[in-house]
C-alpha positions in Angstrom: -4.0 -46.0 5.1 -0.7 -44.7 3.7 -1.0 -42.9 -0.2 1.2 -43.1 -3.4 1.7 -39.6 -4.4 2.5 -40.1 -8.4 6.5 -39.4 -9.0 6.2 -35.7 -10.2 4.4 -34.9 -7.2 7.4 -33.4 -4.5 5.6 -34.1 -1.2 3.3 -37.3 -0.3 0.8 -37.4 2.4 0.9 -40.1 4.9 -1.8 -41.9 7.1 -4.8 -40.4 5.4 -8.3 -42.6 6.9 -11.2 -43.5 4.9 -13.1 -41.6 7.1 -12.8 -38.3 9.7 -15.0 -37.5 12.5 -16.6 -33.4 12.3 -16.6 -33.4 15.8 -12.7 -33.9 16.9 -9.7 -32.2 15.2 -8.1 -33.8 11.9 -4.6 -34.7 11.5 -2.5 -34.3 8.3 1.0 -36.2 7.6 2.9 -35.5 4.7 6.6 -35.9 3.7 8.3 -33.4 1.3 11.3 -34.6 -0.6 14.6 -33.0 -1.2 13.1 -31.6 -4.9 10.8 -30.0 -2.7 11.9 -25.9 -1.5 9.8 -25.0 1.8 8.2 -21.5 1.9 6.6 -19.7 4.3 3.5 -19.3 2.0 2.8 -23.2 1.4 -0.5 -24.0 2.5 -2.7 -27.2 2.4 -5.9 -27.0 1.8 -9.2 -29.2 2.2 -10.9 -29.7 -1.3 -14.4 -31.6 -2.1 -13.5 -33.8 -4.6 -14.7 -32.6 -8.0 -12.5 -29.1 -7.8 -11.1 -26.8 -10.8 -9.5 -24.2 -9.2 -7.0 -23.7 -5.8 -9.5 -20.9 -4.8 -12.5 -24.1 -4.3 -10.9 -25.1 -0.9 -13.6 -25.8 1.7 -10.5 -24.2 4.5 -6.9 -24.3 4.2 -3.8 -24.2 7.4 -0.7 -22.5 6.8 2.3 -25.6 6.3 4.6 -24.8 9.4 8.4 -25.7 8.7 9.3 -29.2 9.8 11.4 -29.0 13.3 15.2 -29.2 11.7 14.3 -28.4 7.9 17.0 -27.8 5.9 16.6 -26.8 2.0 17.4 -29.7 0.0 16.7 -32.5 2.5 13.7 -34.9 3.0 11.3 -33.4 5.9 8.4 -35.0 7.4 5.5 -32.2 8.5 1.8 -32.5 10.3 -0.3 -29.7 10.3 -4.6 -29.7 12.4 -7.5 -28.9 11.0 -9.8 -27.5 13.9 -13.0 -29.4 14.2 -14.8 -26.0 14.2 -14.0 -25.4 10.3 -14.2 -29.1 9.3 -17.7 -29.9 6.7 -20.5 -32.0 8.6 -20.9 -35.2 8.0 -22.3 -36.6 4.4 -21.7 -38.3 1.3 -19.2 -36.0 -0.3 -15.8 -36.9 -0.7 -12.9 -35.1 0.3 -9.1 -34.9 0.2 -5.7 -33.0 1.0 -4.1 -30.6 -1.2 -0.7 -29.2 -0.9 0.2 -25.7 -2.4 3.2 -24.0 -3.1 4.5 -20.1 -3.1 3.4 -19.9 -6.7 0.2 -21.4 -6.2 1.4 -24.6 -8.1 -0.5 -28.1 -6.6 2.2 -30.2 -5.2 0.4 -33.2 -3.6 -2.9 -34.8 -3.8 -4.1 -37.4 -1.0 -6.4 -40.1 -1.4 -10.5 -39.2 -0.8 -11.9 -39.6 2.3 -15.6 -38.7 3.3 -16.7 -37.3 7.2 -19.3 -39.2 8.5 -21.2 -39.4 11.9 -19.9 -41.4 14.8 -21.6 -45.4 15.8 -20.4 -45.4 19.5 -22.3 -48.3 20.6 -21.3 -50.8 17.3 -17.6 -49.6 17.7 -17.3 -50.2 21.4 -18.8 -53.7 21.4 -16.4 -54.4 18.3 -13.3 -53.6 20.2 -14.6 -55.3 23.3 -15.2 -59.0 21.1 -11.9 -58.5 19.9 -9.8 -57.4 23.1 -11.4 -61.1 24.8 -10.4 -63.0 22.2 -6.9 -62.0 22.8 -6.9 -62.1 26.4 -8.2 -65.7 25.8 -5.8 -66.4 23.0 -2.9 -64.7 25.8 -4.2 -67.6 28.2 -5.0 -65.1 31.7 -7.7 -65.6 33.5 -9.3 -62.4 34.4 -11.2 -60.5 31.5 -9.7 -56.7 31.0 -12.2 -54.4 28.9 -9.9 -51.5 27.5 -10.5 -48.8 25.2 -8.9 -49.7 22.0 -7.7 -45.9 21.6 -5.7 -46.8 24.9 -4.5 -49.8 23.4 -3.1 -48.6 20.4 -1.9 -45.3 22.1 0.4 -47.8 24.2 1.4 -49.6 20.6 2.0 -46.1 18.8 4.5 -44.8 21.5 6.3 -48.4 21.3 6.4 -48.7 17.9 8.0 -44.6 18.2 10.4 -46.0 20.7 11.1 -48.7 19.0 12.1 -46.9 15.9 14.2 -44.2 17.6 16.2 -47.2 19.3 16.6 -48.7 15.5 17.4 -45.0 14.0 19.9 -44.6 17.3 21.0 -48.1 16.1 21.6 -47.4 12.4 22.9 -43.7 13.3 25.7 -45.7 15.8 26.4 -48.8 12.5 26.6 -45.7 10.6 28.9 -44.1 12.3 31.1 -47.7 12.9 30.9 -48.3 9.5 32.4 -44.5 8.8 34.7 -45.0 10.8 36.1 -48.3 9.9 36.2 -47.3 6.3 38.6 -44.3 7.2 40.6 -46.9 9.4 40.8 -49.6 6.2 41.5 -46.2 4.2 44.5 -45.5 6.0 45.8 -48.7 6.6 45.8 -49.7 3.1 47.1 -46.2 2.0 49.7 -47.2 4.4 49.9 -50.8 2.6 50.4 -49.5 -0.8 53.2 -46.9 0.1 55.1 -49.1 1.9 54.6 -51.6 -1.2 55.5 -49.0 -3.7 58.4 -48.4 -1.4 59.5 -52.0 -1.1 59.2 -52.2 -5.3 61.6 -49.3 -5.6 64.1 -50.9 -3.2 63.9 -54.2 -4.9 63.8 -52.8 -8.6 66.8 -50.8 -7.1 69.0 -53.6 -6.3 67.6 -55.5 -9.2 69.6 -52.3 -11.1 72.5 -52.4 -8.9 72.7 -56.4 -9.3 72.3 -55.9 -13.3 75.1 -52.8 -13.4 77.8 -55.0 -11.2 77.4 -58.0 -13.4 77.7 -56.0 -16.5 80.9 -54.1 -15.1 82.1 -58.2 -14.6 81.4 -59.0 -17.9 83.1 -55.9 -19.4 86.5 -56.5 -17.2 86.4 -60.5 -18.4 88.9 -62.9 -16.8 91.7 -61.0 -15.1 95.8 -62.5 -14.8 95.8 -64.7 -12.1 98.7 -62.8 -10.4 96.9 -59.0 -10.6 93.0 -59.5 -10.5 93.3 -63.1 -8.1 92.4 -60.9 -4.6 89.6 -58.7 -5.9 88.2 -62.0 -7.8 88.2 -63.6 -4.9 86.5 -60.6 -2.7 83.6 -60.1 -5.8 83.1 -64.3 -5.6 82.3 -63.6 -1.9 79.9 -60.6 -2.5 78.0 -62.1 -4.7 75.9 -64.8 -3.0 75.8 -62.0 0.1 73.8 -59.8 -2.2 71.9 -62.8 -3.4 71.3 -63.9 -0.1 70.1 -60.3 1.0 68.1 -59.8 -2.1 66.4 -63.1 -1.7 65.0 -62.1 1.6 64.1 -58.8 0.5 61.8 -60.5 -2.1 60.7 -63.3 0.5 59.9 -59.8 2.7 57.8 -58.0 0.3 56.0 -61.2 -0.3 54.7 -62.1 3.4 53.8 -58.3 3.6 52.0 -58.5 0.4 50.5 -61.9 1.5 49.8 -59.9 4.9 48.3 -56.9 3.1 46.0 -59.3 0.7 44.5 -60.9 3.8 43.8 -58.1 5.6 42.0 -56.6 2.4 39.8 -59.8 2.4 38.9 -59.1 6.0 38.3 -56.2 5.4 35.9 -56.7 2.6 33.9 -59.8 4.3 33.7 -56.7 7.1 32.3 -54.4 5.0 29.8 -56.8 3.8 28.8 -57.8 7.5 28.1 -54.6 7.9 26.1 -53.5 4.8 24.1 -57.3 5.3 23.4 -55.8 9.5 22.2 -52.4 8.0 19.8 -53.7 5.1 18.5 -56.0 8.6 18.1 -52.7 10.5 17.1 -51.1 7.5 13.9 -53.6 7.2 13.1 -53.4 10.6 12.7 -49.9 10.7 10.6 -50.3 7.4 8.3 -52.6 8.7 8.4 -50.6 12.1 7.2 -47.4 10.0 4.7 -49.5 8.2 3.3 -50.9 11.3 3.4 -47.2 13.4 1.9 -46.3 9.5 -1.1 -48.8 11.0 -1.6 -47.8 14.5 -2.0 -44.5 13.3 -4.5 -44.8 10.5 -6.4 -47.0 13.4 -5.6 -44.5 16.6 -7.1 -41.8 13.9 -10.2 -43.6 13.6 -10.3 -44.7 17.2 -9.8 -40.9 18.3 -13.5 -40.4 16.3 -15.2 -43.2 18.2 -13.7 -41.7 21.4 -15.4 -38.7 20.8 -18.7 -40.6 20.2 -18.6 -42.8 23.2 -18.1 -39.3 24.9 -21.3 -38.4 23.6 -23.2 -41.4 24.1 -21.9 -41.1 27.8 -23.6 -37.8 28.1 -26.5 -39.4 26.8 -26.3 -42.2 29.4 -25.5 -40.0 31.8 -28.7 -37.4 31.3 -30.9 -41.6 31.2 -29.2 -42.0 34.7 -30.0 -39.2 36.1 -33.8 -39.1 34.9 -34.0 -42.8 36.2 -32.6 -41.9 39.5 -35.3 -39.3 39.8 -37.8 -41.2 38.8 -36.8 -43.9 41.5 -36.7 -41.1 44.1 -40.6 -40.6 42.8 -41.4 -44.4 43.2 -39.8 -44.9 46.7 -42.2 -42.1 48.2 -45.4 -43.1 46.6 -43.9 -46.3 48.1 -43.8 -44.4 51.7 -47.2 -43.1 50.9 -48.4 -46.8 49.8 -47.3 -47.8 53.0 -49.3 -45.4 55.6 -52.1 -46.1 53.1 -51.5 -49.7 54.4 -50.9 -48.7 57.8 -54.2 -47.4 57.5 -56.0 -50.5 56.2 -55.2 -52.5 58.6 -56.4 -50.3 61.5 -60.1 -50.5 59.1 -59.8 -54.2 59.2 -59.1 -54.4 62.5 -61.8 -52.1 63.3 -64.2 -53.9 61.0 -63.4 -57.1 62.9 -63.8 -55.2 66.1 -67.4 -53.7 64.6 -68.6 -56.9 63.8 -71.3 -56.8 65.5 -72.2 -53.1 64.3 -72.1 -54.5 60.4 -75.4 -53.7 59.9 -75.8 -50.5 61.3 -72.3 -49.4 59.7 -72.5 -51.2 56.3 -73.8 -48.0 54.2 -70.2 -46.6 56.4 -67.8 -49.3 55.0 -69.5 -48.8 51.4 -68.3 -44.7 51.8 -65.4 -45.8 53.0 -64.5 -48.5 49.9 -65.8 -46.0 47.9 -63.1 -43.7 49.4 -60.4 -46.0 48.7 -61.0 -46.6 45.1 -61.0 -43.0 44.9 -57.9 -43.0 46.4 -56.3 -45.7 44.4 -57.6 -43.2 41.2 -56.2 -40.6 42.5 -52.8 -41.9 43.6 -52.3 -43.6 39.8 -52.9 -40.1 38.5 -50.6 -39.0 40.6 -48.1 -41.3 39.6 -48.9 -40.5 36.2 -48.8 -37.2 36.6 -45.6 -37.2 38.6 -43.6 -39.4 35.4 -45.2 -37.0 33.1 -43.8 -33.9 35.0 -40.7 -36.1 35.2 -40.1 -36.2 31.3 -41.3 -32.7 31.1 -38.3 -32.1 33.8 -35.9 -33.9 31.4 -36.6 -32.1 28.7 -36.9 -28.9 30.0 -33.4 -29.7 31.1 -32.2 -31.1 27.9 -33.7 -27.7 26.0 -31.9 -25.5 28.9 -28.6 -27.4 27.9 -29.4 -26.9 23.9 -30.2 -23.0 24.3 -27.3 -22.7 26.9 -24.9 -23.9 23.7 -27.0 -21.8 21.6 -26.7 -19.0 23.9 -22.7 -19.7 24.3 -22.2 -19.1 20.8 -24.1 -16.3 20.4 -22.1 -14.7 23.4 -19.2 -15.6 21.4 -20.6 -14.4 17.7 -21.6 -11.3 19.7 -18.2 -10.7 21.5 -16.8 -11.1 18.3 -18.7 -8.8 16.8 -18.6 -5.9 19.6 -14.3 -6.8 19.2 -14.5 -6.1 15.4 -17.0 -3.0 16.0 -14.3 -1.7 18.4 -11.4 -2.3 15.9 -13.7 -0.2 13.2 -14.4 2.4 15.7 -11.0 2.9 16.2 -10.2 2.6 12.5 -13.2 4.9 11.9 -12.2 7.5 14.5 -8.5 7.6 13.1 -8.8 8.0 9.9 -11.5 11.0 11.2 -8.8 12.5 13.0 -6.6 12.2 9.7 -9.6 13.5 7.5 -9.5 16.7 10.4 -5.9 17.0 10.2 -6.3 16.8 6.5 -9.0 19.8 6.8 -7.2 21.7 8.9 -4.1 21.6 6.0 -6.6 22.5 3.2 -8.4 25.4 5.1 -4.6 27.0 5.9 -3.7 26.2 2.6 -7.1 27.8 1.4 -6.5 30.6 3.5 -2.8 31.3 1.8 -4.3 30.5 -1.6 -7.1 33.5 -1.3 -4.2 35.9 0.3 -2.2 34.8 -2.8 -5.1 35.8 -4.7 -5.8 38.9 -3.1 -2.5 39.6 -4.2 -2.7 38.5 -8.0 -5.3 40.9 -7.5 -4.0 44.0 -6.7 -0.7 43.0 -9.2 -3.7 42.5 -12.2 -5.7 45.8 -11.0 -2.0 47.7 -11.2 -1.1 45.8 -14.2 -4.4 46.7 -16.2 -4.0 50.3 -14.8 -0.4 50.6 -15.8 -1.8 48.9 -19.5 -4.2 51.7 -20.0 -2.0 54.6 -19.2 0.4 52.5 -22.0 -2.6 51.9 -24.8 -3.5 56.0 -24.2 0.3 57.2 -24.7 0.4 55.1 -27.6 -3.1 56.5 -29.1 -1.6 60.1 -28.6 1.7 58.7 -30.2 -0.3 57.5 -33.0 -2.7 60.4 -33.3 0.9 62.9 -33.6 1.9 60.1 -36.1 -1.6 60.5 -38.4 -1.1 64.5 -38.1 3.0 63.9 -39.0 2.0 61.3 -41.9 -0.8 64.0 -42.8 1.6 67.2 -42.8 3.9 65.1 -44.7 1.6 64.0 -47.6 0.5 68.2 -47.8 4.7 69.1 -48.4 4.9 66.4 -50.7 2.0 67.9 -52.5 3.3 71.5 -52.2 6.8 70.3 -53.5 5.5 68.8 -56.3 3.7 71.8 -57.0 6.4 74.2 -56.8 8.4 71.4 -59.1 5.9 71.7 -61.4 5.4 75.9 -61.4 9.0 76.1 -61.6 8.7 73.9 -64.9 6.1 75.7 -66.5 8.0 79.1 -65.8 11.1 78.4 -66.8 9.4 76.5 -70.1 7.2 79.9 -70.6 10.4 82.3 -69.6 12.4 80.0 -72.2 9.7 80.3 -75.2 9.2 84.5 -74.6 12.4 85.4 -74.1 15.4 84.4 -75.8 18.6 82.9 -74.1 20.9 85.8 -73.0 23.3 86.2 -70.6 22.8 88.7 -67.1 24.1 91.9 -67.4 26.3 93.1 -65.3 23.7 96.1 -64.4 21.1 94.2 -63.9 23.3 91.8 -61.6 24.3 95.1 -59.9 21.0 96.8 -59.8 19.7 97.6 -55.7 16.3 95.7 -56.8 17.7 92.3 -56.8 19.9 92.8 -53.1 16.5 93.6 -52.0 15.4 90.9 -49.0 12.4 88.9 -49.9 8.8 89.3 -49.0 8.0 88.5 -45.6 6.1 85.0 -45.6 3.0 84.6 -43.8 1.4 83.1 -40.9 0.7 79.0 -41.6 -1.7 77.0 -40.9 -2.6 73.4 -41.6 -6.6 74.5 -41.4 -6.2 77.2 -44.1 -6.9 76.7 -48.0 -3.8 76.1 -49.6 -2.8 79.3 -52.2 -1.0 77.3 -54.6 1.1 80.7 -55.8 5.2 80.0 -57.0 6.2 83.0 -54.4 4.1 81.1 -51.5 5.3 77.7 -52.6 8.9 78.5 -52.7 9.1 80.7 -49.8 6.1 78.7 -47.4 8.6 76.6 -44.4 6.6 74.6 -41.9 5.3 75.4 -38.8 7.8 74.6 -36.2 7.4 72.0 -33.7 6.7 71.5 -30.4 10.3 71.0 -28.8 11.8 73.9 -31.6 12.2 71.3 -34.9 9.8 69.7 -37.0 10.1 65.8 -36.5 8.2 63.8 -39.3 7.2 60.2 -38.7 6.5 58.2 -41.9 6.7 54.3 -41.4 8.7 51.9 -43.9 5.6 51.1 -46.0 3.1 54.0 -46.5 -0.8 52.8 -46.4 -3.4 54.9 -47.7 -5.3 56.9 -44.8 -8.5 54.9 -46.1 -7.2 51.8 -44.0 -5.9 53.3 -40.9 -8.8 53.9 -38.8 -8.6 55.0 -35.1 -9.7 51.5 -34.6 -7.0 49.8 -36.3 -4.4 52.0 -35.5 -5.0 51.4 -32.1 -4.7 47.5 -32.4 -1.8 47.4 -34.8 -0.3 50.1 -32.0 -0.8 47.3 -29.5 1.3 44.9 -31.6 3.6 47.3 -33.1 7.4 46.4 -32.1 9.8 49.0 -30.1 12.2 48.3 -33.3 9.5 49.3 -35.7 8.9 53.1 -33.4 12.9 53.4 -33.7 12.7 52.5 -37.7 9.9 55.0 -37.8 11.4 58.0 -36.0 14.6 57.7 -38.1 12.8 57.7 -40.8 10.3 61.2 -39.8 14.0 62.4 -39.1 15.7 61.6 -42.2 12.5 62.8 -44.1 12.7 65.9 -42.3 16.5 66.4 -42.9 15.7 66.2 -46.2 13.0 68.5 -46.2 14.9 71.2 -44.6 17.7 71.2 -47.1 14.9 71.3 -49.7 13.4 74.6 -48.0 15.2 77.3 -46.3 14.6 78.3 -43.2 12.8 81.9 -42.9 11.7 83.2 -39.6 9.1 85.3 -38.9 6.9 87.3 -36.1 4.0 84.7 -36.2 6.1 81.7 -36.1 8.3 82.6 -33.3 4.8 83.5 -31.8 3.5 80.3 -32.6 6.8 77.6 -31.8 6.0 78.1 -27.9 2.7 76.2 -28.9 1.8 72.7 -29.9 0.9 72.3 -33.6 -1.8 69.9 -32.4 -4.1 69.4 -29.7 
């Protein structure tokens, strides 16, 4: 049964059957047209009919590339579907479905159902119909074939019968070909030679024209001067016509000749086209029919596979009849001694006649005997056939647990193959977890050195931090005693500013302005050196007197000069706590120290042009030691 695949569809499947067999493998036709692009990832698939989605398929085959498939062209393709993954037999319906690459459905087949085989109906079928044409052929012997036979013969006749009409149109083709470039060239030929021959005449048609118009323009010449050349242009003129004339009557014929060939040519060509549409319906109804035969050697190949099976069948009958006959023949041995027997008791009760009386109660036992054994042989027989049925089925359940046990070997060997294949999957990827291991435990072991490292960089780091937050506590302690010496000179100088101001406003109010004296500026009291100035000490109570004020200097520094620290902005003491001195130390810029010390400096520059500089035994005692400890 051939199907229509609708016109969008690109491929069409061919020969699909009403029905498949389960038990033998399935054949699928289908033809792709040129619209059609082959991939290696088109599958068909086997759908219940009824489905929504490509992923519903009941098992799909890979399409294989048709043997000489070229991209663009029409191919004809058959793929098998195993009889192992076909559905059993039922009422559902089924059909062929073609997918492309992108998962797009390109062909649909016609439904067909699987259902189980009827040996016995199919086989005397085909044999009713193979007599009636063996009648209908007129022999006179009766030949019983298998129809699968019969129409494997007609399938490879009908396949060499179309390869000799395919070799046929392939060989008309090629004629055809040919002939066409030979009427091509031949009336190329034709029509140069005619273009050719249409310049020559239109030539002398102009050369004819020209001299009669050069004799019209010379007109009648004198009889004495133009009578010779008049008499040589008469006699060229019916030459030329003459030659002209058959130069036209030339052209004709091969015109004429050309034109007929043409024709023949044509009526050729149309021969030809009429023998290829013959050849062309021949092979059509040759597909068809090979279309037939293989719909029917489809369906044929199922009921071959049943009469296999109903052969097996007969073939287990056979053999349980055979041993039953076997059975029958000896109990026929045995009925026969039991015979044999018989007749020697008749014989000897003819013999014993005479002894009836005395041996009557004897040939009652011995009746009574052979009843017994008549009983006992029919359960023997009956035993023996029941034994015999038990035999075949025993057999029969053998063969079915055999098959079972086949396939269970096979499920098993399967099974132990994939186990393998895990093992060794398993036992890889442990080797590559090890391996793996192995790199993470070195790694580790260079991470924790690393770290050891860190380590000992952090311990020196945090040791190396301390020694740096204690030099800058002692800085900043020597900057609080600085900033704290500072504030007491400020204090001192303001108090000498204002001592000097009340003295000179009391000198100014007892005394009235006058000038010095040169006796008193001359007198040896005021060339006198001044008082010696004390010890100092931060820790003693300041004595604010003018003559200590003016006179006091400060205690001299560590390194021989007094250098006095005071930062850009001056905060009260109140909010610089050792505590927060010691954080802002932490955070305190390099820039801000340099500010700072060139400040203390410049303060202290100042300060020593305020105060003069007087030495004494306790300072000089003193400057070897720090003014803070």
């Amino acid at each position: 049964m051939e199907t229509t695949a609708p016109p969008q569809w690109r491929v069409e499947f061919r020969n699909v059957g009403r029905s498949y067999f389960p038990q033998s493998r399935v054949e699928c036709h289908y033809s792709m047209s040129p619209l059609h692009c082959w991939a290696s990832s088109d599958w068909i698939g086997l759908f219940k009919v009824g489905w929504s989605s490509t992923r519903d398929y009941h098992t799909f085959v890979w399409a294989l590339s048709p043997e000489g498939y070229s991209e663009g062209t029409s191919a004809n393709g058959c793929v098998h579907f195993q009889a192992c993954y076909l559905p059993g037999p039922g009422e559902d319906s089924y059909q062929f479905v073609y997918v492309d690459q992108r998962g797009e459905v390109c062909a649909r087949s016609a439904p067909f159902a699987f259902c189980a085989p009827k040996p016995l109906d199919e086989l005397v079928t085909l044999e009713e119909r193979r007599e009636g044409e063996e009648e209908e052929e007129g022999e006179g012997m009766l030949l019983v074939i298998p129809r699968a036979e019969l129409l494997q013969a007609r399938l490879e006749e009908c396949l060499r019968e179309r390869a000799e009409l395919l070799q046929a149109r392939e060989a008309s083709q090629r004629g055809r070909e040919e002939d066409r470039e030979e009427w091509d060239r031949q009336r190329r030929e034709l029509s140069e030679r005619l273009g050719r021959a249409r310049e020559e005449a239109s030539r002398l048609r102009e050369t004819r024209q020209v001299s009669a118009g050069r004799d019209v323009r010379r007109g009648p010449r004198p009889p004495r001067a133009g009578g010779r050349a008049g008499q040589v242009t008469a006699a060229r003129r019916p030459r030329q016509a003459r030659a002209a004339h058959e130069s036209g009557s030339r052209l004709k014929e091969r015109l004429r000749r050309l034109t007929q060939q043409q024709e023949q040519a044509v009526r050729q060509k149309g021969e030809e086209e009429e023998e290829r549409k013959a050849l062309q319906g021949k092979l059509l109804s040759s597909e068809e029919e090979l279309r037939r035969m293989c719909s029917e050697f489809q369906s044929l190949r199922g009921s071959l596979a049943e009469r296999e099976t109903q052969a097996l069948t007969l073939r287990d009958t056979i053999s349980t009849l055979t041993l039953r006959l076997n059975t029958a023949q000896q109990r026929e041995v045995e009925n026969e001694s039991l015979r044999q027997e018989l007749s020697s008791l008749r014989e000897r009760l003819c013999a014993s006649e005479r002894r009836v009386e005395g041996l009557g109660a004897e040939l009652e036992v011995v009746g009574g005997q052979r009843d017994r054994g008549q009983t006992e042989l029919h359960q023997a027989r009956l035993e023996a056939a029941q034994l015999t049925l038990q035999l075949a089925e025993t057999r029969l359940a053998m063969r079915e647990g055999r098959a079972r046990w086949q396939g269970e070997r096979e499920a098993l060997q399967q099974s132990a193959q994939m186990d393998r294949e895990r093992i060794a999957e398993l036992s890889e990827a442990l080797q590559q977890a090890e391996a793996r291991l192995q790199e993470e435990r070195m790694e580790r072991e260079k991470a924790e050195v690393e770290l050891a490292r860190d380590r000992d960089c952090n311990r020196e780091l945090k040791s190396s931090l301390r020694l740096g937050q204690r030099e800058k506590e002692h800085l900043l302690h020597q900057q609080q005693e600085l900033l704290q010496y500072v504030r007491q000179l400020e204090q001192r100088l303001e108090a000498v500013a204002d001592a000097k101001w009340r003295d000179a406003a009391s000198d100014s109010n007892s005394r009235p302005d006058s000038p010095v004296s040169e006796s008193e500026e001359d007198s040896p009291e005021a060339l006198q050196p001044p008082h010696p100035l004390g010890a100092y000490s931060l820790c003693d109570p300041p004595t604010f007197t003018t003559e200590a004020l003016l006179l006091a200097t400060p205690p001299p520094s560590p390194q021989g000069g007094v250098v006095i620290s005071q930062p850009a902005p001056l905060s009260s003491p109140r909010q610089q706590d050792s505590e927060s001195v010691a954080h802002s130390s932490e955070s305190e810029p390099e820039d801000e120290k340099e500010s700072a010390l060139y400040g203390a400096q410049s303060s202290g520059d100042e300060t020593a042009l305020l105060l003069p500089e007087h030495s004494c035994p306790a300072e000089g005692e003193r400057s070897g030691s720090p003014l803070w400890n």
